[in-house]
C-alpha positions in Angstrom: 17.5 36.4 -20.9 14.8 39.1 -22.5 13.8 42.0 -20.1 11.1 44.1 -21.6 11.4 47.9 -21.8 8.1 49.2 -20.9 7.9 49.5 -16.9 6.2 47.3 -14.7 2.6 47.1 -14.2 0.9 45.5 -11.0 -1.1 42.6 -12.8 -4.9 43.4 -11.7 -5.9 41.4 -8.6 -9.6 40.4 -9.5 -8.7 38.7 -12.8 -6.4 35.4 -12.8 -2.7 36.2 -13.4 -1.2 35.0 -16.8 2.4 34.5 -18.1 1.7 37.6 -19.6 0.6 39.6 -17.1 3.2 38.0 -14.5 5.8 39.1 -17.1 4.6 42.3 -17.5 5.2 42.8 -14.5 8.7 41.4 -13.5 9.8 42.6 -16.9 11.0 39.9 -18.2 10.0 37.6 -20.9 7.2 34.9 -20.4 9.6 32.0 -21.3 12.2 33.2 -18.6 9.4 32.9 -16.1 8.4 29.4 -17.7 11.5 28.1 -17.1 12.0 29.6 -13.4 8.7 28.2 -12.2 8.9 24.4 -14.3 12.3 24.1 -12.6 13.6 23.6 -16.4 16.6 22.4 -17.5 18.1 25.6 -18.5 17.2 27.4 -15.5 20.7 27.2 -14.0 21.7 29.5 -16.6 19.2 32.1 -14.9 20.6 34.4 -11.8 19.3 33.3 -9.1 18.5 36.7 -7.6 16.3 36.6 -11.1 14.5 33.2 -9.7 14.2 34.2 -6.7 12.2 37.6 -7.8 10.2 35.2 -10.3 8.9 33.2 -7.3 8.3 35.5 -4.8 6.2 37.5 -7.7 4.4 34.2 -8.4 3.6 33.6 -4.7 2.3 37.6 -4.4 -0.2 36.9 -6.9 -0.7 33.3 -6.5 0.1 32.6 -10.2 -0.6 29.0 -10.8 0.8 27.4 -14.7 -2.0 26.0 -16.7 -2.2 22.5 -16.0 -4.0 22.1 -19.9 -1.0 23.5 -21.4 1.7 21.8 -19.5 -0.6 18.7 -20.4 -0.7 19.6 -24.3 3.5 20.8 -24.1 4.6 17.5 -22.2 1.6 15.5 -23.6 0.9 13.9 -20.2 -2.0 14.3 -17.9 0.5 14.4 -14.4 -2.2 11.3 -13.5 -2.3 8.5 -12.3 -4.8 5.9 -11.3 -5.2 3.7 -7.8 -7.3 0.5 -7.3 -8.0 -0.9 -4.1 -10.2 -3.4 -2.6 -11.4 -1.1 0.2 -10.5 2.6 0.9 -11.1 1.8 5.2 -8.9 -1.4 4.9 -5.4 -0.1 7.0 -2.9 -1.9 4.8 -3.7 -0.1 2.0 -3.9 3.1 3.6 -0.8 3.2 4.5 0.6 2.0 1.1 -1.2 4.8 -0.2 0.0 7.4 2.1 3.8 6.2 0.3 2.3 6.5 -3.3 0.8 10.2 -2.3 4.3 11.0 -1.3 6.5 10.9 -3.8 4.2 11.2 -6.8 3.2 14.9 -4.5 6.8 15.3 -4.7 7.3 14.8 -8.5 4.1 16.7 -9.1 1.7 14.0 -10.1 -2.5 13.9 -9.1 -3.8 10.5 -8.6 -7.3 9.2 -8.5 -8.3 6.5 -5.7 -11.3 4.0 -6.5 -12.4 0.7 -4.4 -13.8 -2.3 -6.6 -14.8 -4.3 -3.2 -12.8 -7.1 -5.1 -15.5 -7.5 -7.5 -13.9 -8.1 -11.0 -16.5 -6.3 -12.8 -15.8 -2.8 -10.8 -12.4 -3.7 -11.3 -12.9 -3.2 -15.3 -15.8 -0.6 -14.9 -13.4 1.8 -12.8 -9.9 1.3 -14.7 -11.9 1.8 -17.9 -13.5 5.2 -16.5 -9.9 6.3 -15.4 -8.7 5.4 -18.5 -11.1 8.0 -20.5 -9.8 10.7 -17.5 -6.2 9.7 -19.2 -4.3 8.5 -16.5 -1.0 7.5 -17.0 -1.3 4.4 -15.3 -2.0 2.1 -12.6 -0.8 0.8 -9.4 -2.7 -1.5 -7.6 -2.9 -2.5 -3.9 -3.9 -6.1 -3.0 -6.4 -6.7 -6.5 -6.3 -9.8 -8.1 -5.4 -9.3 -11.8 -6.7 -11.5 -14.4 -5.5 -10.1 -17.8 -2.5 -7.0 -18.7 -3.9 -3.4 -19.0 -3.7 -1.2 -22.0 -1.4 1.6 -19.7 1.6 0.5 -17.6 1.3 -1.6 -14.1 2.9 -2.2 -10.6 0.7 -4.3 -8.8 1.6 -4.1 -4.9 0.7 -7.5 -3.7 0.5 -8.4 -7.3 2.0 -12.6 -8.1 0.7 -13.4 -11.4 3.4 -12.8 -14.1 1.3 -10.6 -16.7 2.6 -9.0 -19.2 2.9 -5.0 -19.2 2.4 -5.5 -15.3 5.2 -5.1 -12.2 4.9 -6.7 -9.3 6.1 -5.1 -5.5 5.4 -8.3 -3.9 6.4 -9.6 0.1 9.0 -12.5 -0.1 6.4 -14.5 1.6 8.5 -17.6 2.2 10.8 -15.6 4.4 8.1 -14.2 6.4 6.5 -17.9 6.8 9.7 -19.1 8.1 10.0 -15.8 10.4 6.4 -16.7 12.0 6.8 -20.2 12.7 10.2 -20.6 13.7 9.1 -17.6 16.1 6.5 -19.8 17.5 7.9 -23.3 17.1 11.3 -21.9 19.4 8.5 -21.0 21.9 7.3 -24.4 22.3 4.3 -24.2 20.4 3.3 -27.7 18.4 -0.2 -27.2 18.1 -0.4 -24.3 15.7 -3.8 -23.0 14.4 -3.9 -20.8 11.2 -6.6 -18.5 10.0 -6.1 -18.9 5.9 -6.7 -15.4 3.7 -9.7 -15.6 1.7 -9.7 -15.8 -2.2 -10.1 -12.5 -3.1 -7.4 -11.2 -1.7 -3.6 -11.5 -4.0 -1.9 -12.7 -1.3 -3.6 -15.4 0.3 -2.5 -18.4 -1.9 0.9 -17.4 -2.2 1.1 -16.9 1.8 -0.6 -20.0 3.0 1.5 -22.2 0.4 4.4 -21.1 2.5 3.2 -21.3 5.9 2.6 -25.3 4.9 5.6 -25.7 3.1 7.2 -24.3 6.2 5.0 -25.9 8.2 6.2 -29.1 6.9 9.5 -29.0 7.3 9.2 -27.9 11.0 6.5 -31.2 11.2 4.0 -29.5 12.5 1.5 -29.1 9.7 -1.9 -28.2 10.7 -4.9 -30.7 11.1 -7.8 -30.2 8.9 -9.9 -29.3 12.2 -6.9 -26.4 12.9 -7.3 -24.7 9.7 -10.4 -22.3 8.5 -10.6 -19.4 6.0 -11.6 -16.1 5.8 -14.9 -15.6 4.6 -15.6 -11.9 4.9 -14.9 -9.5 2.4 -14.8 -6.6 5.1 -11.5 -4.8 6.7 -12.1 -4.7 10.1 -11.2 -7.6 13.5 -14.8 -8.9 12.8 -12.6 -10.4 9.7 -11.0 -12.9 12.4 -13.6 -13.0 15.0 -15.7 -15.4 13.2 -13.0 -17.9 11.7 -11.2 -17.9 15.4 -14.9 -18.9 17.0 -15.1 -21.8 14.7 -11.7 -23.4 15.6 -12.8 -22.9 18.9 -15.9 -24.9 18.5 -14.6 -27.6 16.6 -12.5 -28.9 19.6 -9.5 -29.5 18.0 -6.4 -28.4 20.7 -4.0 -25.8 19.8 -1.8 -23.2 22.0 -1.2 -20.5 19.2 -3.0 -18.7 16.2 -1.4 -17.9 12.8 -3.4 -15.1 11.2 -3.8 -14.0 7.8 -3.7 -10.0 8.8 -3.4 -7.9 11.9 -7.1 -7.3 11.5 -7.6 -11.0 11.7 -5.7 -11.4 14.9 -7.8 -8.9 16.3 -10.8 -10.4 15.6 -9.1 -13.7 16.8 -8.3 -12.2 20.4 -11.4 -11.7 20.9 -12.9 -14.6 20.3 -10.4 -16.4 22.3 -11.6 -13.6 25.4 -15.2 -14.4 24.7 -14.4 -18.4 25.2 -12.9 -17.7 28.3 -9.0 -17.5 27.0 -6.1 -15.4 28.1 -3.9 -14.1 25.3 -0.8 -15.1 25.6 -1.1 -17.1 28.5 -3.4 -19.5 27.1 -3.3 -19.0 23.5 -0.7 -16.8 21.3 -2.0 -15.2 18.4 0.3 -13.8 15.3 -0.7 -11.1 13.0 0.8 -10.2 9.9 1.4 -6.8 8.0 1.7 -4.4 11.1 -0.9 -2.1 10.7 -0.5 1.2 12.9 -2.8 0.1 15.2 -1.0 -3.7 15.9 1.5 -1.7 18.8 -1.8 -0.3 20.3 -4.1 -3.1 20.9 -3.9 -4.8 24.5 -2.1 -7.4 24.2 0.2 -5.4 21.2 0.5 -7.6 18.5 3.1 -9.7 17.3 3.5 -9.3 13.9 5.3 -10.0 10.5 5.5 -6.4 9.5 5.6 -5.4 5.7 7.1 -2.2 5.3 4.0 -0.7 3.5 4.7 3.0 3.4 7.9 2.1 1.4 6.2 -0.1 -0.6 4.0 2.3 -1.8 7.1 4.9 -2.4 8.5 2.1 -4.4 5.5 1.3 -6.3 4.8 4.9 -7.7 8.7 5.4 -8.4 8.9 2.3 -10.7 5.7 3.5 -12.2 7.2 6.7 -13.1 9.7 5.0 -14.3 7.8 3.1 -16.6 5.7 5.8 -17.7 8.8 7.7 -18.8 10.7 4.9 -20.0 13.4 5.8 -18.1 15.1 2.5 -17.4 14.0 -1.3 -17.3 12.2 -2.3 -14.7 12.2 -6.1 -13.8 8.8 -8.4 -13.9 9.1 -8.6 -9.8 10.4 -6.6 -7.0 11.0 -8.5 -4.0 10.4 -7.0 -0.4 12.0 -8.2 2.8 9.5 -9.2 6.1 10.5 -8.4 9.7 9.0 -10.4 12.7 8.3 -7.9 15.6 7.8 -9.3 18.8 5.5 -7.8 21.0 2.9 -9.2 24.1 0.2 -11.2 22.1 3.2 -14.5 22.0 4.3 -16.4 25.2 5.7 -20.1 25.7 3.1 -22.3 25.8 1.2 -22.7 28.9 1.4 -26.6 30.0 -1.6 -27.4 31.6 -4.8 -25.7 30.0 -5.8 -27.7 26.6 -6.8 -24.6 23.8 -10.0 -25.8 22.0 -13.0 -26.5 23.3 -13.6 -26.3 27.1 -15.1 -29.2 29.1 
């Protein structure tokens, strides 16, 4: 380790400290300081009563590295891009809130952008973070056509595509969790609320609520089946669908939602019409948003453990950034059925559909 002989100079306080200047001041060379503060390799081999003086003088003077020349050493940006549907919707809020934690913790920006599930933003924006240099992308609930030019984990992501890792919901287990819940109830007449297109996970959700469905021989009606049509993220996402099962006449006892914000909606419609949740009509969510264990009734839910899934999908991006290990083409994660007030036995007199 190099100490300089000339003594130490306070670095001036109006102008921005350097390596220099910081080193000037510790006396000690700028590379010993470099190494302290980068948490480097070699530092072990640096006293730590030396480390401990480097960082206290960096806090002092609130030295900060140049990100441009960590950027031009390392030849990375420290970037990464996120694409959402919606930057309100809760389910990807809270899988963001696990990306910003450990790419924080491993010292990595990231840039956020909502394409509103339009294709055509969805090109416009990853193109515009691609000339910011982003590292790569993950991406929360976005339907994927093609591979991208930068590495991918797709949260929500099905299609197999080629450069691109998918963090994906074993969906089959969560359709057998939410309607064996409901089928050991008593419930025969099952109603479901299907996803809408644009969202990843609809298809591969509603194939196995009906393949489920089937083997429990209760498969849905064509009158006891409706989609979303909204592209919004809030209960009026439900509200509308649940009012048309309700006016078509068709009887049912329970609800099988695409989302929590779906069920929402669906309760109530099913209070406007003059229906008691869950003594008249359970209703199932799915994804457990924060909010689910705060609406009255709570909601019962398949919960997807979305914080972790966004801690999952930034450290296998890293990963694959760095090249650190292989990563496989899918990452499965497990569902949990939480049962909370919005699911009862079925109530045997009162017919669910339209009233007389």
């Amino acid at each position: 380790m190099a100490r300089r002989t000339k003594s130490a100079v306070n670095p001036q306080p109006a102008r921005p400290v350097g390596l220099r200047s910081l080193g000037e001041y510790l006396n000690l060379s700028p590379a010993t300081i470099s190494l302290v503060l980068n948490n480097a390799p070699g530092v072990r081999s640096i006293p730590q009563e030396t480390r401990d003086r480097v960082t206290e003088a960096a806090a002092k003077f609130d030295y900060r590295p140049s990100f441009y020349a960590r950027s031009l050493r390392k030849r990375q940006t420290f970037t990464v891009g996120v694409l959402v549907p919606d930057l309100n919707d809760h389910y990807a809020a809270q899988v963001i809130a696990g990306v910003e934690e450990f790419l924080v913790e491993k010292g990595y920006f990231y840039f956020t952008a909502s394409h509103r599930g339009k294709p055509e933003l969805l090109e416009e924006y990853a193109s515009l973070l691609m000339d910011r240099s982003v590292e790569g992308f993950i991406l929360i609930d976005t339907v994927l056509e093609h591979s991208m030019k930068l590495p991918v984990v797709a949260v929500a992501g099905h299609r197999r595509i080629k450069g691109v890792t998918n963090v994906v919901l074993d969906h089959c287990r969560a359709a057998e969790l939410a309607l064996r819940h409901l089928y050991d109830l008593g419930h025969r007449k099952i109603a479901f609320i299907r996803g809408g297109s644009h969202s990843a996970d609809a298809d591969e959700r509603w194939q196995c609520l009906m393949n489920v469905a089937r083997e429990l021989k209760i498969a849905p009606p064509p009158e006891l089946a409706v989609q979303i049509q909204l592209r919004v993220s809030t209960p009026e996402l439900g509200y509308g669908p649940a009012q048309e099962l309700l006016s078509r006449g068709g009887e049912f006892t329970s609800i099988v939602c695409y989302n929590d914000e779906a069920a929402i909606g669906a309760i109530r419609a099913c209070k406007d019409h003059g229906l008691r949740v869950p003594e008249d009509v359970s209703v199932m969510g799915f994804d457990d948003i924060r909010s689910a264990a705060f609406y009255n009734p709570s909601l019962t839910t398949i919960r997807q453990p979305l914080n972790q899934m966004g801690i999952m999908a930034a450290r296998i991006l890293l990963q694959r950034i760095r090249a650190q290990e292989a990563v496989p083409d899918t990452v499965p994660i497990l569902p949990e059925l939480v049962i909370r007030e919005s699911t009862a036995a079925p109530h045997s007199q009162r017919a669910r559909g339209k009233q007389s």
